[in-house]
PAKESE-181533 format. One record per residue (C-alpha): residue number from 1; residue in three letters; z negated, y, x negated. Coordinates in Angstrom, 2 decimals. Layout:
NODE  pos  code        Z        Y        X
NODE  NUM   ALA        Z        Y        X
...
END
This chain:
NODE  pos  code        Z        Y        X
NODE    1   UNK     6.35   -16.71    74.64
NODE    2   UNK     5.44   -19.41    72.30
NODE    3   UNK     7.93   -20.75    69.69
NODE    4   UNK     8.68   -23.83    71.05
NODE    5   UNK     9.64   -21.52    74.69
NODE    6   UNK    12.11   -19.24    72.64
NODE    7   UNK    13.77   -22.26    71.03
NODE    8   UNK    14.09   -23.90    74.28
NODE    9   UNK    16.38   -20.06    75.02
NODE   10   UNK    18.45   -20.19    71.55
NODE   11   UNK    19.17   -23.63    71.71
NODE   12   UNK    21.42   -24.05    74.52
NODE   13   UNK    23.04   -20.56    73.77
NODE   14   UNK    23.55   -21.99    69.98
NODE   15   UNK    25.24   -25.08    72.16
NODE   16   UNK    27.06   -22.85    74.59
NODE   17   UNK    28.43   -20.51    71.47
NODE   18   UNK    29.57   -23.49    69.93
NODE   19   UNK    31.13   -25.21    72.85
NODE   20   UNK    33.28   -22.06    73.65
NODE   21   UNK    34.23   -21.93    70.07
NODE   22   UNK    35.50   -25.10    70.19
NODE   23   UNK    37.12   -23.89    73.61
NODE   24   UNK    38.89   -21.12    72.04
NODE   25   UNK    40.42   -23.01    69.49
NODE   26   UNK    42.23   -25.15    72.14
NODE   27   UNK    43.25   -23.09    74.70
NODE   28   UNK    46.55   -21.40    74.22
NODE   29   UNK    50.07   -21.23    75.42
NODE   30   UNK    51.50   -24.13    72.79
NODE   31   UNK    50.50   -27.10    74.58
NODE   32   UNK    48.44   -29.13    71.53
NODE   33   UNK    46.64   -32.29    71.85
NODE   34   UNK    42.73   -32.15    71.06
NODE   35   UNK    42.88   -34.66    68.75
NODE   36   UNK    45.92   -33.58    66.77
NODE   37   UNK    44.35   -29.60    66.96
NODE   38   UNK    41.42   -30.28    65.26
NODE   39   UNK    43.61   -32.80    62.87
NODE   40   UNK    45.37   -29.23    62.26
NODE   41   UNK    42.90   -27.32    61.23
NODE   42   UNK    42.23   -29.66    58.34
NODE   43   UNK    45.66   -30.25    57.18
NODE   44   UNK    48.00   -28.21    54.64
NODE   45   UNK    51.94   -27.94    54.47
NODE   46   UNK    53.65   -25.68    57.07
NODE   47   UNK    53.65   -27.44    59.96
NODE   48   UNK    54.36   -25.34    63.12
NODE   49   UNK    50.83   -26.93    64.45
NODE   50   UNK    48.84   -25.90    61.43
NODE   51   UNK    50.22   -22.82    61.37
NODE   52   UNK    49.55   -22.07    65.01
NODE   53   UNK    45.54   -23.83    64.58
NODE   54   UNK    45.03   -21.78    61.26
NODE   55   UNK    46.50   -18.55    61.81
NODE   56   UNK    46.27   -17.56    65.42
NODE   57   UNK    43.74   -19.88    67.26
NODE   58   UNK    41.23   -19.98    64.12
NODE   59   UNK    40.88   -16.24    63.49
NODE   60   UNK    40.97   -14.81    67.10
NODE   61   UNK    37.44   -17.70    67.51
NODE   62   UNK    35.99   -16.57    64.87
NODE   63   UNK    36.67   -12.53    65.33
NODE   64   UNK    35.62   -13.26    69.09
NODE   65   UNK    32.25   -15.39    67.86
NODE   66   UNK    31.63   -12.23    65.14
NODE   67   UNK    32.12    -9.62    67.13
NODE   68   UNK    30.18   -10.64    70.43
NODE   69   UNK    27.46   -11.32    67.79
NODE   70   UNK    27.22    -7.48    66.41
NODE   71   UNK    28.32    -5.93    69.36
NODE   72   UNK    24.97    -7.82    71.32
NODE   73   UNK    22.83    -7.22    68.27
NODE   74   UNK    23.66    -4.16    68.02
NODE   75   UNK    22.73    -3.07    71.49
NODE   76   UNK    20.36    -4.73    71.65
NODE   77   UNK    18.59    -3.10    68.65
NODE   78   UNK    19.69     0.63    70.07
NODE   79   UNK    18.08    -0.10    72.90
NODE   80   UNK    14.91    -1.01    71.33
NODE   81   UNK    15.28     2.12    68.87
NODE   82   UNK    16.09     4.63    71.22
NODE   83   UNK    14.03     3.52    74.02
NODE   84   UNK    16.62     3.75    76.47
NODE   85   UNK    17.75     0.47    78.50
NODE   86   UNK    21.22     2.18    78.86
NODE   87   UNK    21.57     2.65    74.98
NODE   88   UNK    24.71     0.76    73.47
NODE   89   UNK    26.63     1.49    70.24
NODE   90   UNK    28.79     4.39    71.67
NODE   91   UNK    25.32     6.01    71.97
NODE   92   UNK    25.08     7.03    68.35
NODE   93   UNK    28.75     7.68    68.36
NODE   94   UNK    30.07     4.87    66.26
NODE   95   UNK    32.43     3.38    68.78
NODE   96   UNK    34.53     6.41    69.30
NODE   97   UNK    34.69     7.34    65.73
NODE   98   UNK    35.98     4.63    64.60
NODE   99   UNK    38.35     4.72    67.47
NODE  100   UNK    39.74     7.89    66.27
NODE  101   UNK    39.68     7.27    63.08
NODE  102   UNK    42.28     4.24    64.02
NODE  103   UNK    44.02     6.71    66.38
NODE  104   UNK    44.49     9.00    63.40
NODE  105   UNK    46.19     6.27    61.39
NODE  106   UNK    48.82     5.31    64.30
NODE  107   UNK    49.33     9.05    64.88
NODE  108   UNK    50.05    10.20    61.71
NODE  109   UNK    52.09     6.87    60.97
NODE  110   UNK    50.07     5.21    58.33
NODE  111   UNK    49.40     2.57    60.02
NODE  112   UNK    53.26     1.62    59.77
NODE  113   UNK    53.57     1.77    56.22
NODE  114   UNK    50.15     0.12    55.03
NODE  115   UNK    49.36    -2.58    56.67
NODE  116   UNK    45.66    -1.93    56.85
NODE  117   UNK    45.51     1.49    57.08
NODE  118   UNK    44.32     1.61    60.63
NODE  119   UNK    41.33    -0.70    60.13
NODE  120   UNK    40.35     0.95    57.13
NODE  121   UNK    40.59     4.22    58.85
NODE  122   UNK    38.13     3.27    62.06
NODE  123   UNK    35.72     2.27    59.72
NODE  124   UNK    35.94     5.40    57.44
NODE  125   UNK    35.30     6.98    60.92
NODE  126   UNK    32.93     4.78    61.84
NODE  127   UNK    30.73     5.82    58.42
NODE  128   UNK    31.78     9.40    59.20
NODE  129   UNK    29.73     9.36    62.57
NODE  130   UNK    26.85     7.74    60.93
NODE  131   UNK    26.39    10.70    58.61
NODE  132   UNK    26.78    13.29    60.69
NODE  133   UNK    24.29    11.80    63.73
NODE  134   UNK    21.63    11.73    60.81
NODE  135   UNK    22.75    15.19    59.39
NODE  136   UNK    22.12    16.54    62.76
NODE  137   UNK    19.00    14.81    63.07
NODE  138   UNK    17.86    16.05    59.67
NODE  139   UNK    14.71    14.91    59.20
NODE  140   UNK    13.35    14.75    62.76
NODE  141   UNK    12.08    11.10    64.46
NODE  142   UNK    12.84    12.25    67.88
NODE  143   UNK    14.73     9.74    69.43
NODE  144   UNK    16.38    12.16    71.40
NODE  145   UNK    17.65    14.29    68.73
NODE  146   UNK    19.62    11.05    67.80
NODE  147   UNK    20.72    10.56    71.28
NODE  148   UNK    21.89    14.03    71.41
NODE  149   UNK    23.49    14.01    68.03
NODE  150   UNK    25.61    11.06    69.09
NODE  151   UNK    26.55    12.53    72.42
NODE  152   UNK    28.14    15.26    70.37
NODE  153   UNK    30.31    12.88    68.34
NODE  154   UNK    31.47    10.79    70.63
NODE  155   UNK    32.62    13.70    72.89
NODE  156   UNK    34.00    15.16    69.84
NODE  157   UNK    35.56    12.44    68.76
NODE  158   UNK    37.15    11.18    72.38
NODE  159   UNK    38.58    15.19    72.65
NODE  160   UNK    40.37    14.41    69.45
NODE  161   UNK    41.54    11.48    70.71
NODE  162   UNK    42.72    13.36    73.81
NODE  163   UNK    44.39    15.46    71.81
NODE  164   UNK    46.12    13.16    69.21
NODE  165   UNK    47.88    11.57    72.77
NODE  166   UNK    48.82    15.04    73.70
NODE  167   UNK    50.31    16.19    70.94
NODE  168   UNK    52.25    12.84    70.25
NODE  169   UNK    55.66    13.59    69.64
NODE  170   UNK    56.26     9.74    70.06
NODE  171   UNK    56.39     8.27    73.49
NODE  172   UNK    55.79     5.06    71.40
NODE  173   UNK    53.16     6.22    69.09
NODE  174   UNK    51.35     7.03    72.51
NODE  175   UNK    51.63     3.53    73.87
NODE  176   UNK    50.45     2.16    71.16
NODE  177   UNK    47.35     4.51    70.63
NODE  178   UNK    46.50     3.52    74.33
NODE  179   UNK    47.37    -0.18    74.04
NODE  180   UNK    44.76    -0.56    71.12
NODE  181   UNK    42.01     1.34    72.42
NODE  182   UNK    42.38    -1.14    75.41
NODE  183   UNK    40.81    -3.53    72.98
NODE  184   UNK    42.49    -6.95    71.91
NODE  185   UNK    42.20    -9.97    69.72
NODE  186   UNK    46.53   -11.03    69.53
NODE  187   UNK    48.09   -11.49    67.06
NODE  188   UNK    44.87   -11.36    64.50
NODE  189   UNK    45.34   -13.36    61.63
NODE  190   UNK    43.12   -14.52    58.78
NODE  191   UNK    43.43   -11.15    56.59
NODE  192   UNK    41.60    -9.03    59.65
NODE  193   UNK    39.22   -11.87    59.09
NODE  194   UNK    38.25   -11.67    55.86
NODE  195   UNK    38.43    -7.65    56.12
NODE  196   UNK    35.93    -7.66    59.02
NODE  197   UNK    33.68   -10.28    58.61
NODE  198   UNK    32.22    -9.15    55.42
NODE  199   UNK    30.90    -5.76    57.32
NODE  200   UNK    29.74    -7.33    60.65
NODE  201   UNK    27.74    -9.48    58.51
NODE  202   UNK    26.10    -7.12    56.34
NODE  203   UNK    25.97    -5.15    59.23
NODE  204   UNK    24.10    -8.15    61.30
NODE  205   UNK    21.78    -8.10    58.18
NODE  206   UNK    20.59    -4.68    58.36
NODE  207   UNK    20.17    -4.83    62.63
NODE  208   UNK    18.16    -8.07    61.97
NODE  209   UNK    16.00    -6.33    59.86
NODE  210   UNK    14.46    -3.78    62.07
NODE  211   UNK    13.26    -6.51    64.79
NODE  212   UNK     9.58    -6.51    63.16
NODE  213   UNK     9.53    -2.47    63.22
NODE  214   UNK    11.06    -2.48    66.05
NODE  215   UNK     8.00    -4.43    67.99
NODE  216   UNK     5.58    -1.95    66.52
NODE  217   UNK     7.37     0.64    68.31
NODE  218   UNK     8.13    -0.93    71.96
NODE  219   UNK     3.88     0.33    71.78
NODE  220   UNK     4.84     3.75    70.94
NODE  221   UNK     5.93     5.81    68.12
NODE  222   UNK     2.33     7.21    67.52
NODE  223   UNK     0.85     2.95    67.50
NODE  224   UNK     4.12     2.43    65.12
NODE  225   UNK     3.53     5.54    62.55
NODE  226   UNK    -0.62     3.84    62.93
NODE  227   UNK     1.02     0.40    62.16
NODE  228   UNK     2.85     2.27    58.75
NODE  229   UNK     6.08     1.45    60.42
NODE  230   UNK     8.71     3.96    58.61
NODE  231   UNK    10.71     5.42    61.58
NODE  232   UNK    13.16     7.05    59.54
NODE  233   UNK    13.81     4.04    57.29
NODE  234   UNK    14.49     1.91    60.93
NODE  235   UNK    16.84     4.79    62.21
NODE  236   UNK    18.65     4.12    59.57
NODE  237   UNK    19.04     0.52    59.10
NODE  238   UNK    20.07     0.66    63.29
NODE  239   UNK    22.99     3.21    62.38
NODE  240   UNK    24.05     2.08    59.40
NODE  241   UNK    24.09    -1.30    60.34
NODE  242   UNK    26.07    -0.60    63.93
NODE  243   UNK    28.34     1.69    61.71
NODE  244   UNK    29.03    -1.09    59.16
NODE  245   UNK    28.97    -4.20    62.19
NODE  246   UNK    30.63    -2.43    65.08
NODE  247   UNK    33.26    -0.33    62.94
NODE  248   UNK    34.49    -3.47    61.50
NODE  249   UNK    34.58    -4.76    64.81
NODE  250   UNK    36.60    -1.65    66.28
NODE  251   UNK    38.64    -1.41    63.38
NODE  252   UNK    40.41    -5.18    64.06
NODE  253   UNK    39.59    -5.14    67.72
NODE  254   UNK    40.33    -2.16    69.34
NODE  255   UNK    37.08    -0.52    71.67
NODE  256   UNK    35.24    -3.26    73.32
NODE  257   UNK    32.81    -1.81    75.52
NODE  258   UNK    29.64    -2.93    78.09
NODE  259   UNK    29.37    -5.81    75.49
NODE  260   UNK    26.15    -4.35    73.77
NODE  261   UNK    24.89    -3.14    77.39
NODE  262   UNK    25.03    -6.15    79.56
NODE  263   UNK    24.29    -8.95    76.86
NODE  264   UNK    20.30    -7.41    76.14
NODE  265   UNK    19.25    -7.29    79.93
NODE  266   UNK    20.46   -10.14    80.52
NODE  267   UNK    18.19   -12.24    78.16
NODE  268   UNK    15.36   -10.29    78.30
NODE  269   UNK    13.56   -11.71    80.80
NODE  270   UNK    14.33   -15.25    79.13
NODE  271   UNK    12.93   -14.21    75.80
NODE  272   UNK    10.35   -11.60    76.39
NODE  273   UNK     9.60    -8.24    75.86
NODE  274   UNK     9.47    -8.34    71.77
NODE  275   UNK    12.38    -6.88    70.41
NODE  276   UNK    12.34    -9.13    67.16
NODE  277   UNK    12.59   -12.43    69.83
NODE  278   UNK    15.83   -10.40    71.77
NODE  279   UNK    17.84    -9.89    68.73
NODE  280   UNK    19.59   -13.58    67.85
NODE  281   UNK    19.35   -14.07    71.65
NODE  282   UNK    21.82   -11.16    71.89
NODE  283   UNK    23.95   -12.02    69.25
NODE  284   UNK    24.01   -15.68    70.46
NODE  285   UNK    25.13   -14.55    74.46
NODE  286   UNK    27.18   -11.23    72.78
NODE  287   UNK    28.86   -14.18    71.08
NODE  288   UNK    29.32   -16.24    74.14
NODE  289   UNK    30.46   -13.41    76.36
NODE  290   UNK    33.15   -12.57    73.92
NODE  291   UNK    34.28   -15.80    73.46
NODE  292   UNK    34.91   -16.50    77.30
NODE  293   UNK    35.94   -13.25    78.00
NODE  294   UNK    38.98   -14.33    75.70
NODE  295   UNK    39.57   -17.73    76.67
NODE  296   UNK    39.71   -16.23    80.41
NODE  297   UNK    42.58   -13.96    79.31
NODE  298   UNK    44.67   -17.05    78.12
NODE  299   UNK    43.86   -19.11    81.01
NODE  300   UNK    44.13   -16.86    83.79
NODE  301   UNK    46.84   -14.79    83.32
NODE  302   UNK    48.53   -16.78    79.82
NODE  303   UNK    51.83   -14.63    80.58
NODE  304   UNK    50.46   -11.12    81.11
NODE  305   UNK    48.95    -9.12    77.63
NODE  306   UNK    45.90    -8.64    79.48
NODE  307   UNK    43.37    -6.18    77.09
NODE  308   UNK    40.11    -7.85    76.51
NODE  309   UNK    38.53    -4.51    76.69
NODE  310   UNK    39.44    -4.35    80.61
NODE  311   UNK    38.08    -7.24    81.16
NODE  312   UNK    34.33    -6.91    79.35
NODE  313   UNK    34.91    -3.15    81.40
NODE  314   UNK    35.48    -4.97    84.69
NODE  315   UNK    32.44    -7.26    83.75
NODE  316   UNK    30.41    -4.43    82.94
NODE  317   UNK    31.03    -2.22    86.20
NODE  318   UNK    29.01    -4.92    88.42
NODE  319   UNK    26.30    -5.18    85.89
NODE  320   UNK    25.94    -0.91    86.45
NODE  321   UNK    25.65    -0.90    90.13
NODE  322   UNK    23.37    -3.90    89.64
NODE  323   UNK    20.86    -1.65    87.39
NODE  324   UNK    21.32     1.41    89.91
NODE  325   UNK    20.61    -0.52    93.06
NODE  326   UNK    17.50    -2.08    91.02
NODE  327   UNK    16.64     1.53    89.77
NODE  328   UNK    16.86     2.60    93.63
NODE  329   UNK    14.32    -0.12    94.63
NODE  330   UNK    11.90     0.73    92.36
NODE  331   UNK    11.95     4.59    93.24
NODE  332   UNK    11.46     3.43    96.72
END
C-alpha cells in the first residue's frame, strides 16, 4: 500500500475514535445538554454538572479510548510475534495474571482497606507472568516455547483463581471477585486514570517499537536473524510492553477479552500484510470498539449493570465461528 492508501485507512478511524469519544462523554443517565456538557468540562466550582462531566463521563472516555488502544496493539503485535492469527494477550499469560493478582487483593481483603491495592496487585501479577513466560523460555527463540510457557500461566493462574472462589469464606467477597473479572468501566474516576494511563502508554511505546522487526519476520525467522533483526530483544519489548499496557488495563478494568483478537483481522485486509502498517490501525479500531462497546451498555440497557466484558465476549463469539467457517472453506 502506498502512504497516501494507509492514510486514507487511519484517517477516518482517527475521525471515528474521536467522534465516539465525544459520544461517550454525552451519553449517560443524567440528562445534560451538549452545549452545557462540554461547557462542564471546562468549568471549576462543584457544580453537580462538572462533577458528573469531570469525574465519571471524562475518565470512563478516556480509560475506554486507552484501553481499546493497547488491548488492539497489543494483539495485534502477538499475533505478528507469535505467528499465530489466534494469538491475543491471554496468550503469553498476562491477562489472567493480572486477573489473579486483583483476585488476590479482594480475597484476602486488601482491596478494602487500600484503596488501590487491587490495581496495584493485577499489575504486580501482570509483571509476574512476564518473567516467568521468559524464564521458561530461557534463552530459546521458538515461538512456541513462548506459546507454551504462557499456556502454563494462564492455566495456572485461572486454577488459582478457581480456587480463591472456592475457598471464599465470603459469599460477598465471591460476588465481587466474579463481578470484576466480568470487566467494567463504572464508577472509574480520575485517580484510575492517572494510575493507568502512565503504563498503557509506555506500554503502547514499547509494542510500537517492534513493528519494523516485526516486518522482517512476517518473511521468516531465518530472513529476520539474515536481516540482524534481534528476536530476543522483540520478544521482549511484545511482553513487556503487553505486561506494562494490558496489566494496567486489567488492573482498572477488570478482563476484557476478544478485544486484541477481533480488532487485527479486521483491518488487515484494509492496511496490508506489514505488521508495522497494522499496529496504529489496531490501536485506532481497539479504541473504537471499546468506546462503542461502552456507550452501547448505557444506551441499551442504561438500568441494568451490564459488564463490558460480556459484551466484547458476545462480540467476539461471531467473529470465532466466522474464522472457523473461513478455516473450513479453505481446507475444502
Amino acid at each position: 500500500m502506498t502512504p497516501r492508501a494507509t492514510a486514507l485507512v487511519y484517517l477516518p478511524l482517527m475521525l471515528l475514535v474521536a467522534l465516539l469519544f465525544v459520544g461517550s462523554l454525552l451519553v449517560g443517565p443524567a440528562g445534560i445538554g451538549i452545549a452545557r456538557a462540554l461547557e462542564a468540562l471546562w468549568s471549576g466550582g462543584a457544580d453537580p454538572i462538572v462533577l458528573v462531566m469531570q469525574e465519571i463521563r471524562l475518565p470512563r472516555a478516556i480509560l475506554a479510548a486507552a484501553i481499546g488502544a493497547v488491548l488492539g496493539l497489543s494483539g495485534a503485535v502477538l499475533q505478528g510475534l507469535l505467528r499465530n492469527p489466534l494469538a491475543e494477550p491471554g496468550v503469553v499469560g498476562v491477562t489472567s495474571a493480572a486477573s489473579f493478582g486483583a483476585v488476590l487483593a479482594i480475597y484476602s481483603g486488601l482491596s478494602a482497606s487500600l484503596p488501590f491495592a487491587l490495581p496495584l496487585m493485577a499489575m504486580t501479577g501482570a509483571f509476574l507472568a512476564v518473567f516467568l513466560v521468559n524464564a521458561l523460555a530461557g534463552r530459546s527463540q521458538d515461538t512456541l516455547t513462548v506459546i507454551l510457557a504462557g499456556v502454563a500461566i494462564t492455566t495456572l493462574c485461572g486454577a488459582l483463581t478457581s480456587l480463591a472462589l472456592n475457598l471464599s469464606p465470603n459469599p460477598f467477597a465471591a460476588a465481587e471477585i466474579v463481578f470484576w473479572m466480568m470487566g467494567s468501566l463504572a464508577d472509574r474516576s480520575m485517580d484510575h486514570v492517572r494510575l493507568a494511563l502512565p503504563f498503557i502508554l509506555v506500554g503502547a511505546g514499547l509494542l510500537l517499537a517492534t513493528g519494523p522487526a516485526l516486518d522482517g519476520l512476517s518473511l521468516g525467522e531465518d530472513v529476520a536473524r539474515t536481516l540482524g533483526i534481534g528476536l530476543t530483544r522483540t520478544r521482549l519489548l511484545a511482553t513487556l510492553g503487553t505486561a506494562c499496557g494490558v496489566g494496567a488495563a486489567t488492573a482498572v478494568a477488570g478482563a476484557i477479552g476478544f478485544v486484541g483478537l477481533v480488532v487485527p483481522h479486521l483491518l488487515r485486509p484494509l492496511v496490508g500484510s506489514l505488521p508495522s502498517r497494522l499496529l496504529p490501525a489496531s490501536a485506532l479500531g481497539g479504541a473504537a470498539l471499546v468506546l462503542t462497546a461502552d456507550i452501547g451498555i448505557r444506551v441499551v440497557m442504561p438500568e441494568r449493570d451490564l459488564k463490558l466484558g460480556v459484551v466484547t465476549a458476545l462480540l467476539g463469539v461471531p467473529f470465532f465461528l466466522w474464522l472457523v467457517l473461513r478455516a473450513r472453506r479453505e481446507i475444502s
